[in-house]
C-alpha positions as CSV (number, residue, x, y, z in Angstrom):
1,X,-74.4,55.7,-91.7
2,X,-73.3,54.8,-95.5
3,X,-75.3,53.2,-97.9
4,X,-74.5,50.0,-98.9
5,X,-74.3,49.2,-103.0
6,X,-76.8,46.5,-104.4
7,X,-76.3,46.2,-108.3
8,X,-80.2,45.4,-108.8
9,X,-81.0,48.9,-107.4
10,X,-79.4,50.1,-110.9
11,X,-79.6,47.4,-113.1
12,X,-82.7,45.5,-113.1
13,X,-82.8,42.0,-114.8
14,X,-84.8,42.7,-117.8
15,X,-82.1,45.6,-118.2
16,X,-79.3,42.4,-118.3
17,X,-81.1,40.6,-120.6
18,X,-81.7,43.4,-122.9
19,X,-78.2,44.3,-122.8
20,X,-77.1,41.0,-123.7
21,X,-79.5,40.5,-126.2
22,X,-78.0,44.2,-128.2
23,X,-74.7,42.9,-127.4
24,X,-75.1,40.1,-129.4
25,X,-77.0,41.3,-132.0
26,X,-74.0,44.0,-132.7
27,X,-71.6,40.7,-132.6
28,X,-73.9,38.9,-135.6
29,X,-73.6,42.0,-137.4
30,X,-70.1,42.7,-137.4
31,X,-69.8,38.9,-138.4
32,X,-72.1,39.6,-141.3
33,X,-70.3,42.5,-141.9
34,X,-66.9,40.9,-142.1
35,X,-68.2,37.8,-144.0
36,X,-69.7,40.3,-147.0
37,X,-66.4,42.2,-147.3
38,X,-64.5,38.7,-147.4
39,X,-67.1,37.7,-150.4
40,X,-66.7,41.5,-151.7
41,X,-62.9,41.2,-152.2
42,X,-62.7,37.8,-154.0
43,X,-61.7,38.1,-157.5
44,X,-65.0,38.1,-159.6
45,X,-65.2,39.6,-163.5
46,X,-66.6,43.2,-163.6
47,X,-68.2,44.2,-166.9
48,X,-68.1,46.1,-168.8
49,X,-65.2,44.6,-170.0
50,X,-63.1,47.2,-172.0
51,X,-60.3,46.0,-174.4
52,X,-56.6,48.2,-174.6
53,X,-54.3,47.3,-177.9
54,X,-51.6,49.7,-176.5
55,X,-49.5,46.4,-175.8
56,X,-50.5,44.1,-178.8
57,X,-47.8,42.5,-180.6
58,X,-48.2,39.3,-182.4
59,X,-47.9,35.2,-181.3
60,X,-45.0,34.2,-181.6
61,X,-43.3,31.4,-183.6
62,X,-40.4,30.8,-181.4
63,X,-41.7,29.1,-177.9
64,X,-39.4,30.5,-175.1
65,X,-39.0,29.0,-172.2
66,X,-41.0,28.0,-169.3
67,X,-42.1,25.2,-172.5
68,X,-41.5,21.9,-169.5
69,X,-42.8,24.3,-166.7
70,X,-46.2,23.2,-164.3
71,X,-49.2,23.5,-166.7
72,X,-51.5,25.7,-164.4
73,X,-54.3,25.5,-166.7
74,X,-55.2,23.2,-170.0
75,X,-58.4,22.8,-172.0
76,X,-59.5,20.9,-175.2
77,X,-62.5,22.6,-176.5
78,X,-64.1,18.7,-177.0
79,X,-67.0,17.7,-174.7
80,X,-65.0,18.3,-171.3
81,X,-65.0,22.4,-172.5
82,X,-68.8,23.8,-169.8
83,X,-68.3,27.3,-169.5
84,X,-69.8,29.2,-166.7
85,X,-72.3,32.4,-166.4
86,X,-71.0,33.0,-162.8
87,X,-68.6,35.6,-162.9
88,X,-66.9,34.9,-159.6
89,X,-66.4,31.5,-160.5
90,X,-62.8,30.2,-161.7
91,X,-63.5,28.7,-165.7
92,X,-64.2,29.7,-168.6
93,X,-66.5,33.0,-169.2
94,X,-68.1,33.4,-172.9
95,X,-69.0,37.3,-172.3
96,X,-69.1,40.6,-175.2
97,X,-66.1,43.6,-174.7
98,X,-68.1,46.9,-174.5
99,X,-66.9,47.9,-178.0
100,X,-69.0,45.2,-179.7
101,X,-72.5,46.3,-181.2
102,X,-73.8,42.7,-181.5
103,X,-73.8,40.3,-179.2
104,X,-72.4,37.2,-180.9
105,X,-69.9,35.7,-178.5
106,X,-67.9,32.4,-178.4
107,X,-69.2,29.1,-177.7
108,X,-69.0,25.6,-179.0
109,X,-69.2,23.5,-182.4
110,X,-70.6,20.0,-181.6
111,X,-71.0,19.1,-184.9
112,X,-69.4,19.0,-188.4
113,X,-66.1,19.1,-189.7
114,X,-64.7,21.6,-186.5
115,X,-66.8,19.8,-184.1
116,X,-65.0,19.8,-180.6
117,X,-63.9,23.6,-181.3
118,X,-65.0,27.2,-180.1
119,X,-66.3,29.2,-183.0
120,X,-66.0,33.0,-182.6
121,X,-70.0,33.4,-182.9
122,X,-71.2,30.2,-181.8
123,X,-73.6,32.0,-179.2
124,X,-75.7,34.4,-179.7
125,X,-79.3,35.1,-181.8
126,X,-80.3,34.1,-184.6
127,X,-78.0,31.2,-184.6
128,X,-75.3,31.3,-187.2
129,X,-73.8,28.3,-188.7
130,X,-69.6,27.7,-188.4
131,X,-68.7,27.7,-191.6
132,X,-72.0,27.9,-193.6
133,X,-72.4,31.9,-191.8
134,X,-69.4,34.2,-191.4
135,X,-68.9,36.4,-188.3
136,X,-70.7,39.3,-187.8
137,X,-69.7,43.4,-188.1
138,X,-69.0,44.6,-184.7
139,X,-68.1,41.5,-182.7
140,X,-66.0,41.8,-179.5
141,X,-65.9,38.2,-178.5
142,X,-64.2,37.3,-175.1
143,X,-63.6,33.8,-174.3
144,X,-62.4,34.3,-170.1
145,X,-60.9,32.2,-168.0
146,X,-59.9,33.0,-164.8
147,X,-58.7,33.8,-162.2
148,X,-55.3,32.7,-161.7
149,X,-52.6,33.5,-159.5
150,X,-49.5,34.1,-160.8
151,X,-48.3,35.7,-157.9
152,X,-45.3,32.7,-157.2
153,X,-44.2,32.6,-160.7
154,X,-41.6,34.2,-162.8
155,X,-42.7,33.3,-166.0
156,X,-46.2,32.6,-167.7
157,X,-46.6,31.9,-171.3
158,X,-49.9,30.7,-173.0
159,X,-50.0,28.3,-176.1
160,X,-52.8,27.6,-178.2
161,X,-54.2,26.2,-181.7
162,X,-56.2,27.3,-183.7
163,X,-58.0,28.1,-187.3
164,X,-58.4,31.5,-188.8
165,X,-60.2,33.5,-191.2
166,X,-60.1,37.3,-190.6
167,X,-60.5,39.9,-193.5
168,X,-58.7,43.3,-193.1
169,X,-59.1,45.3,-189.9
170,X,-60.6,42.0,-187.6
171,X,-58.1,40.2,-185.3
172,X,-57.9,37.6,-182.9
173,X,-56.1,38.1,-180.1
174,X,-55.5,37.2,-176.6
175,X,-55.1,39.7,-173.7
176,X,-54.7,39.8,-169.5
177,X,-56.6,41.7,-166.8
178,X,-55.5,42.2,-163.1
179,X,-59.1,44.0,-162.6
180,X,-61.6,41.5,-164.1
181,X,-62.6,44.5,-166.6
182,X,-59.8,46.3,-168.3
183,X,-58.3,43.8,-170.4
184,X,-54.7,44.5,-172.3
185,X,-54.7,42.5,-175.9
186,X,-50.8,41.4,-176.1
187,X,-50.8,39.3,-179.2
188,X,-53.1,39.0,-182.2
189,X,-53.3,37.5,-185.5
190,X,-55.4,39.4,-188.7
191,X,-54.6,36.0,-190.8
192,X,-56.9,35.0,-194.0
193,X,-57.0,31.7,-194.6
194,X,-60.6,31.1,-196.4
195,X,-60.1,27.5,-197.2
196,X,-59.5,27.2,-193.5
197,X,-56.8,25.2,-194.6
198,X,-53.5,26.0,-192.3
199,X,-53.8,25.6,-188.7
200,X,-52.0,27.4,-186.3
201,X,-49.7,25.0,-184.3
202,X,-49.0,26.0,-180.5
203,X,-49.1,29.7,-181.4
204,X,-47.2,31.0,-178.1
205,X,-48.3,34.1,-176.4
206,X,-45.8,35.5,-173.6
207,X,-47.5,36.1,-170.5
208,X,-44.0,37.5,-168.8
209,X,-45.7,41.0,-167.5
210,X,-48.6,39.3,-165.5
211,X,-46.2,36.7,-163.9
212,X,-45.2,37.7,-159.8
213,X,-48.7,39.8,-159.9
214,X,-50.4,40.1,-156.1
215,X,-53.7,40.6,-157.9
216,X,-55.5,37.5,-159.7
217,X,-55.0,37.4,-163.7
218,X,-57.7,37.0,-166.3
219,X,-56.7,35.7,-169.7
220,X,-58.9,36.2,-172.5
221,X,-59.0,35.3,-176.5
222,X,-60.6,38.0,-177.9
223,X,-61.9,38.1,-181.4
224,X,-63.0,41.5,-182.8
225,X,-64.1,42.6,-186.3
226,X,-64.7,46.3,-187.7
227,X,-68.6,47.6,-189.7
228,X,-66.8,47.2,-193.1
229,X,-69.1,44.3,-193.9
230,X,-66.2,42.1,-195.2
231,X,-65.8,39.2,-193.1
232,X,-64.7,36.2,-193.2
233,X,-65.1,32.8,-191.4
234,X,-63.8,33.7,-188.1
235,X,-61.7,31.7,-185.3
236,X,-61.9,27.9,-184.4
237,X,-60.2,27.3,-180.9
238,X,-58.9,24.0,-180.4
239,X,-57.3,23.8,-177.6
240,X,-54.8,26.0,-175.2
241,X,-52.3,25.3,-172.1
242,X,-50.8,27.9,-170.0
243,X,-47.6,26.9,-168.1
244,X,-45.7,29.1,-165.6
245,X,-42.4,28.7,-164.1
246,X,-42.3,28.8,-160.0
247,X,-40.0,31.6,-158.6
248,X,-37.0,30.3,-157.1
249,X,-36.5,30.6,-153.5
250,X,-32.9,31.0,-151.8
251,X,-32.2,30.9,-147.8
252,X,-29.0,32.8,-146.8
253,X,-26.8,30.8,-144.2
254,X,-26.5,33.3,-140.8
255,X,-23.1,35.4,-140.4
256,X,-22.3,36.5,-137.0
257,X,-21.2,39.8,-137.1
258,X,-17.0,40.4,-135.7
259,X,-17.2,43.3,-133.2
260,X,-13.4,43.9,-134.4
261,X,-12.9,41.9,-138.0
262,X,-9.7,40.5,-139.1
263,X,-8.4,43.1,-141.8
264,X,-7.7,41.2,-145.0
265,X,-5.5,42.2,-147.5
266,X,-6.7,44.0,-150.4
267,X,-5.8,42.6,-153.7
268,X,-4.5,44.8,-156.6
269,X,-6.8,44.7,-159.4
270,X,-5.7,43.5,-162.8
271,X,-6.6,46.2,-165.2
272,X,-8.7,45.1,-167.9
273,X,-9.5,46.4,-171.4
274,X,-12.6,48.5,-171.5
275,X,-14.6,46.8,-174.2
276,X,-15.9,49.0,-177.1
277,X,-19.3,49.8,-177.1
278,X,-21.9,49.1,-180.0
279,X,-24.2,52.3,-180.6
280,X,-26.6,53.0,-182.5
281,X,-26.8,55.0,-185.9
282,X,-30.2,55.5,-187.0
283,X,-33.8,53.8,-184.7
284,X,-36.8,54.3,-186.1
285,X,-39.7,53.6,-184.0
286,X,-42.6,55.3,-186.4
287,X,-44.2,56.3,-182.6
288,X,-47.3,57.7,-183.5
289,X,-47.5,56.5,-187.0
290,X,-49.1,59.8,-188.5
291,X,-48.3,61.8,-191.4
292,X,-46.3,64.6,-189.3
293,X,-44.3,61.8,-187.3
294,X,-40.5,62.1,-188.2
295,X,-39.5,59.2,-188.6
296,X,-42.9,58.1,-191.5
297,X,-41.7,61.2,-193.1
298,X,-38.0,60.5,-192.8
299,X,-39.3,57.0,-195.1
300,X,-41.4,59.4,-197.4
301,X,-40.2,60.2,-201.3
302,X,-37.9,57.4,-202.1
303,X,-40.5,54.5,-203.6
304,X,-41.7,53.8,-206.9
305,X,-44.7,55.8,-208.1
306,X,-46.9,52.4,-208.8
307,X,-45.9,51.6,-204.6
308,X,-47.4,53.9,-201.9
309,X,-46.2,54.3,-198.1
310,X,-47.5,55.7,-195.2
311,X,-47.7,55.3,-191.3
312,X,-50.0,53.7,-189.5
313,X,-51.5,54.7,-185.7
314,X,-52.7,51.9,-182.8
315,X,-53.3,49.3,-183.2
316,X,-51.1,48.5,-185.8
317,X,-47.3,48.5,-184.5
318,X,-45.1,46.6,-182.2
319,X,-45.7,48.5,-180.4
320,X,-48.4,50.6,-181.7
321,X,-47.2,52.7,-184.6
322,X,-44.9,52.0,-187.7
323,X,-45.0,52.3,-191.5
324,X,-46.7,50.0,-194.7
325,X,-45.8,49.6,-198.0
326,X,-48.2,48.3,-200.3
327,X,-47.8,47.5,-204.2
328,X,-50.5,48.9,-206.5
329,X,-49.5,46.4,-209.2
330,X,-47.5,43.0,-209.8
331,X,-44.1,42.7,-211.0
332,X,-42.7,45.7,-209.7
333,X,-40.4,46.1,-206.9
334,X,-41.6,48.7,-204.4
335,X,-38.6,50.1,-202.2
336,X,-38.0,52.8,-199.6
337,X,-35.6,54.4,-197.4
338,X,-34.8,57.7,-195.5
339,X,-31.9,58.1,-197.5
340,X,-28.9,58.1,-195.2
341,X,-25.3,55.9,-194.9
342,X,-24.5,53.5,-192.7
343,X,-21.4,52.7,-191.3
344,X,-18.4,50.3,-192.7
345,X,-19.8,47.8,-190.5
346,X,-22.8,47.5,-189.2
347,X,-26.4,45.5,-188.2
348,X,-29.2,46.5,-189.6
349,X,-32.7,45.2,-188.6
350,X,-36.5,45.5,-188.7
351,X,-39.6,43.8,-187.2
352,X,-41.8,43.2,-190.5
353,X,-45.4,42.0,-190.6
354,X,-47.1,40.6,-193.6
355,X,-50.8,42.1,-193.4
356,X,-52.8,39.2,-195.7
357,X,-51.2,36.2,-197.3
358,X,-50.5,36.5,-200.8
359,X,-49.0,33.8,-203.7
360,X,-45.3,33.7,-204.1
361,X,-44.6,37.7,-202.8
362,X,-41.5,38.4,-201.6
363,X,-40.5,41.5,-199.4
364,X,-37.2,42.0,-196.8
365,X,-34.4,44.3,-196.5
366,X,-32.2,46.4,-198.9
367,X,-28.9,47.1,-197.7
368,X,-24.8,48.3,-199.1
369,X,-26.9,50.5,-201.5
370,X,-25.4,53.0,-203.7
371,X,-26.8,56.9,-205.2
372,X,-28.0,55.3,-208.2
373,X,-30.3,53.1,-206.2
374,X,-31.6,55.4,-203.7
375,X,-31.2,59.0,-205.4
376,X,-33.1,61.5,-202.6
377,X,-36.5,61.1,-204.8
378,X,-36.9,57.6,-205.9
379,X,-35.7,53.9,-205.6
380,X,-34.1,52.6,-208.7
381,X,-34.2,48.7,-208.6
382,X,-31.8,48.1,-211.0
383,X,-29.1,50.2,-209.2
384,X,-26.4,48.6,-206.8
385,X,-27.3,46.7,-203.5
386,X,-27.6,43.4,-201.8
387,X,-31.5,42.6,-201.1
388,X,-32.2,40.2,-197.9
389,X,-35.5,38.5,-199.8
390,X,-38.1,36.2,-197.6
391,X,-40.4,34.6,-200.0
392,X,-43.7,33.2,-199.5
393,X,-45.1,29.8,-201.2
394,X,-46.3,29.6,-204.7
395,X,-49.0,27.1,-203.5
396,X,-50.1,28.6,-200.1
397,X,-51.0,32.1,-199.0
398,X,-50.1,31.8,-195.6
399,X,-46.8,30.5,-195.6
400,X,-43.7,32.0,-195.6
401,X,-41.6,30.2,-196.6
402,X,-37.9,30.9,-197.6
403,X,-35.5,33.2,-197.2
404,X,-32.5,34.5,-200.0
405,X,-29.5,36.8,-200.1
406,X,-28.8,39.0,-203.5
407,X,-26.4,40.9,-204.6
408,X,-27.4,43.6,-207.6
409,X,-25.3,45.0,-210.1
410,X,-26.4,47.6,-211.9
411,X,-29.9,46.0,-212.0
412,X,-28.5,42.4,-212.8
413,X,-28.7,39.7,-209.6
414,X,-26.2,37.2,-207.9
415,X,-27.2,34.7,-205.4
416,X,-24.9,34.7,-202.3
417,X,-27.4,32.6,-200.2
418,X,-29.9,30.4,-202.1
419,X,-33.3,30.1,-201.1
420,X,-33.8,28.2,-198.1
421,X,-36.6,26.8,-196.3
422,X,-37.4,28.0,-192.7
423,X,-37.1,25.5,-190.5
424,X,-40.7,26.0,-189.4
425,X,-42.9,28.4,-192.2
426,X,-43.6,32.0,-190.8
427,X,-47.3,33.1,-191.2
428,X,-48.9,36.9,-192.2
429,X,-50.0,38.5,-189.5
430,X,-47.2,37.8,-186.8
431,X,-44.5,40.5,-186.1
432,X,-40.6,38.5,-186.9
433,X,-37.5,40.3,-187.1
434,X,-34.8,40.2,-189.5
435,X,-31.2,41.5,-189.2
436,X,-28.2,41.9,-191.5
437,X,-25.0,41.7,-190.1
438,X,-22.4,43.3,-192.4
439,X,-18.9,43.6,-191.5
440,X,-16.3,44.2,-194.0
441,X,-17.2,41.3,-197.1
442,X,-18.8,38.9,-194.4
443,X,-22.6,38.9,-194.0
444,X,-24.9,36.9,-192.0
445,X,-28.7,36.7,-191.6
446,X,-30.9,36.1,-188.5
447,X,-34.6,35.5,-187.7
448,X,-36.0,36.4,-184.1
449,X,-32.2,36.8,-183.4
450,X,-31.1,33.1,-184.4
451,X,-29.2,33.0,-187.3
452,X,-30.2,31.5,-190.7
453,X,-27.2,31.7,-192.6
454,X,-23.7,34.2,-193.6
455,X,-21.3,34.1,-196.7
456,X,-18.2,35.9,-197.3
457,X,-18.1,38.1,-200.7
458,X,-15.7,39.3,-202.6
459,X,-17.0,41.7,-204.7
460,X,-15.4,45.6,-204.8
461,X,-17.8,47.1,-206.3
462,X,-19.0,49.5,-203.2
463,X,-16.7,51.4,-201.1
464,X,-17.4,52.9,-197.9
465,X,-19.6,55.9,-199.0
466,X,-22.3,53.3,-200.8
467,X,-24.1,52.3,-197.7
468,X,-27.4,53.5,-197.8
469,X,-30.4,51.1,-196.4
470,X,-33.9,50.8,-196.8
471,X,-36.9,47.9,-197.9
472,X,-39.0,46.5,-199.9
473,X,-41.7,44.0,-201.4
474,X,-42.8,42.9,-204.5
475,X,-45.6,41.3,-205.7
476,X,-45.2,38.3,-208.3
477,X,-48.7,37.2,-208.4
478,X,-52.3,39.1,-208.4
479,X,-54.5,36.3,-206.4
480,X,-56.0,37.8,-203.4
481,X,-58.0,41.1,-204.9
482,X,-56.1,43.4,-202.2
483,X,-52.7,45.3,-203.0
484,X,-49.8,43.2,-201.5
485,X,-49.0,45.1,-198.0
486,X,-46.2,45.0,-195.2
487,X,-45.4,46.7,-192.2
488,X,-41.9,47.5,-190.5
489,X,-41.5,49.0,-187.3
490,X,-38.0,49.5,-185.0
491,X,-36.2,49.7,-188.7
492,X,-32.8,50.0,-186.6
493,X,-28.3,50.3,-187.6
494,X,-26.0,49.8,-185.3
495,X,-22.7,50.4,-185.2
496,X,-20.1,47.5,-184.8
497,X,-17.2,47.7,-182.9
C-alpha cells in the first residue's frame, strides 16, 4: 500500500502566505537596492574640490575652430544667471577649492557700474563691496557648471568675457573635472588692470582634451589669490558660451568576400624624392624651472648686471616651468642667451608671457648675433644683431600693441620692418609665440604661427659663424612700482632644409 502525496501535509497555508510575503519583500528590496545605485552613479560634484595647475597655459587670443559649432551651454550673468546649492544638479555651482582659507566665493553684482556680472567675492561674510572692497588673501573661488557630456564630440572650446584686476601671484583661470572633485586649471590670466578699464573680449579656452570623454565634464572659472596681502579688484564675469563640434560618423558599404579573387596587376611605383627633414638644434623646455635645471642654467651669465634671470617652477610655464627676466631699472636693455650658433638657416621661436602690464616696454627676440654681442659673460647691446621687438602702448598697460624688426650695427639701429599694429592687441598675462624665420638675407615674423611680416636684407655684415640667439626686454617707462618682467618657455632653433 503506498502513500499517496497531499502538498498541505507539508506546506500548510499560513506557510504559503508567509512565503509569499518574504518573497516579495526580498523583490522591493532588490528594487530599492537597484534604484539607490542608479541615483549613486549619476554625476553629482564631490567636495572637496582640489585644483591641479600641472596643465595651465593661458586664453588664448586666436579662436580656433569649432567657433560656428552647436553651443551646448551659454549664460549672461544678467538676471537669468540662479545658481544652485544642489550638487547633483546640472547649473551653475558657486562652491570654495580646498586650498582657499576664506570662504569668499563668486556670486552676482545687481547693482552699480558691473551690475549684471559675477564678482569673484560677491558671496560670502561680511559682505564686501565690487569695487569699493578688493578680494580677499586666500580665495579659491569656483564658479561650476556642470555636468556635460562631451562624450559625442571632437572638439570643445569655451569662450568668455570678462574684467580683471589681479596683483602678482593671484590668477583667474578656468579648469575641467571628469570626477566632480579634482579639477585641472588649463588657462589663466594674472592681468592688472586697476582702472578696470580693458575688457577681455571672447577670451577662448580650448577644451580639446575633455572632448569624446565617457565620464560627464565639469567646467569651472576659478579665481585664486596668495596671503601676500596685495590685492587687487578681482574678476567681473560677463558672460561665457561653450560650443563643441559633433563627431563625425561614417558607414562602410558591405564587401563580399571572393573565395578565389581576380589577381590584379601590381603597378611599379614611381620613385619619389625623399624629402629632407627639418631637425632641431637647440629646445629648451626650462622643465622644472629650478636653479640646478640645465637648461635655466644654460640662460645663466650672459645679461646685464642692472637685469636678473632666473627659473621659475609650477605654476608658472606652458607648461609648468620656464625662465623670467626682469629689469631692475629703466632704459636699459636686459638680454640673455646660452651662448651657442645657430645654423645658416634656421627658425627660431619662443612662447613669451608678459607678467603685469607696463607703459611703452618692449621685450622679443635677439637673433644673427655676433661675439661682441654675446661674449660668454655678458650681453653687449650695442654689439651686432637683428632684435624682433613687440612693443606695448604708451597710453595703456595692457596692450600690446606692435611689433618691429631691427638690425644693429655696432650699437646703432636700422629698421627693416616698421612698427606695426597687431591686428587685434595682445594682453600680459597670456602665453603667444613668436618665431623668426631666417634663411639666407630673407626674414619673416609670425605670431601663434601666422605670419606678421618678412623683408629681404642686404647687409654683409655677419657671415656664418655670427649666429648666436638669445632675448630680451627693456623698460622705457617706470609706472607700475614693480620691475618690468617676462617669461619664455620652449625657447627653440630649428634647422631648415
Amino acid at each position: 500500500m503506498h502513500a499517496r502525496f497531499t502538498p498541505s501535509k507539508f506546506i500548510g497555508p499560513n506557510k504559503v502566505v508567509t512565503f509569499l510575503i518574504v518573497a516579495g519583500l526580498m523583490l522591493i528590496s532588490i528594487l530599492f537596492i537597484q534604484q539607490a545605485t542608479a541615483q549613486d552613479n549619476r554625476p553629482s560634484l564631490k567636495p572637496p574640490f582640489r585644483l591641479q595647475m600641472s596643465r595651465a597655459a593661458a586664453p588664448s587670443a586666436i579662436i580656433p575652430p569649432p567657433l560656428n559649432a552647436p553651443i551646448l551651454m551659454s549664460q549672461v550673468f544678467d538676471s537669468s544667471y540662479v545658481p544652485t546649492a544642489n550638487l547633483g544638479a546640472t547649473g551653475w555651482h558657486q562652491v570654495v577649492g580646498s586650498g582657499a582659507t576664506i570662504s569668499y566665493t563668486w556670486g552676482p553684482v545687481t547693482s552699480g557700474a558691473y551690475s549684471n556680472t559675477v564678482w569673484v567675492a560677491a558671496t560670502g561674510l561680511p559682505a564686501l563691496t565690487p569695487v569699493t572692497d578688493t578680494y580677499t588673501n586666500g580665495q579659491e573661488a569656483m564658479l561650476i557648471y556642470g555636468p556635460i557630456d562631451l562624450s559625442q564630440y571632437g572638439t570643445a572650446i569655451l569662450t568668455a568675457t570678462y574684467l580683471l584686476d589681479a596683483k602678482p601671484g593671484d590668477f583667474l583661470g578656468v579648469a575641467a573635472s571628469t570626477d566632480g572633485q579634482n579639477f585641472n586649471v588649463v588657462a589663466m590670466d594674472s592681468s592688472s588692470d586697476p582702472l578696470l578699464s580693458a575688457t577681455h573680449s571672447n577670451a577662448v579656452y580650448s577644451l580639446q582634451d575633455y572632448a569624446r570623454q565617457p565620464n560627464p565634464v565639469y567646467i569651472a572659472f576659478v579665481f585664486k589669490s596668495n596671503t601676500d596681502n596685495l590685492n587687487g579688484l578681482g574678476a567681473f564675469l560677463e558672460a561665457t558660451t561653450l560650443r563643441a563640434a559633433p563627431l563625425l560618423k561614417s558607414y562602410l558599404p558591405l564587401v563580399v568576400k571572393q573565395a578565389t579573387p581576380t589577381p590584379t596587376a601590381t603597378p611599379t611605383a614611381t620613385p619619389t624624392a625623399t624629402p629632407t627633414q627639418s631637425a632641431n638644434l637647440y629646445k629648451y623646455t626650462f622643465a622644472t624651472g629650478t636653479a640646478s635645471d640645465p637648461d635655466v642654467i644654460s640662460w645663466g651669465g650672459n645679461f646685464q648686471s642692472t637685469c636678473s634671470q632666473n627659473g621659475l617652477g609650477s605654476p608658472w610655464g606652458n607648461p609648468p616651468g620656464a625662465m623670467t627676466i626682469y629689469a631692475n631699472q629703466i632704459n636699459t636693455i636686459c638680454g640673455t642667451s646660452p651662448n651657442v650658433q645657430a645654423s645658416t638657416n634656421y627658425e627660431y621661436s619662443a612662447d613669451l608671457y608678459v607678467y603685469a602690464g607696463h607703459l611703452d616696454a618692449r621685450f622679443g627676440l635677439i637673433f644673427a648675433a655676433d661675439n661682441t654681442t654675446f661674449n660668454g659673460s655678458s650681453f653687449n647691446p650695442n654689439g651686432n644683431y637683428y632684435l624682433l621687438k613687440i612693443k606695448t602702448s604708451t597710453t595703456d598697460s595692457n596692450s600690446i600693441a606692435y611689433y618691429q624688426l631691427q638690425e644693429t650695427i655696432n650699437g646703432s639701429s636700422t629698421t627693416l620692418i616698421p612698427q606695426t599694429n597687431f591686428s587685434t592687441p595682445l594682453k600680459p598675462g597670456q602665453w603667444n609665440n613668436f618665431k623668426v624665420r631666417h634663411a639666407g638675407n630673407s626674414f619673416m615674423i609670425y605670431l601663434n604661427g601666422v605670419q606678421l611680416g618678412s623683408t629681404v636684407n642686404g647687409s654683409s655684415n655677419w657671415d656664418v659663424t655670427k649666429r648666436k640667439f638669445g632675448v630680451f626686454i627693456e623698460a622705457k617707462a617706470d609706472n607700475s612700482g614693480a620691475p618690468f618682467e617676462v617669461f619664455f618657455d620652449n625657447v627653440q632653433v630649428t634647422q631648415l632644409p
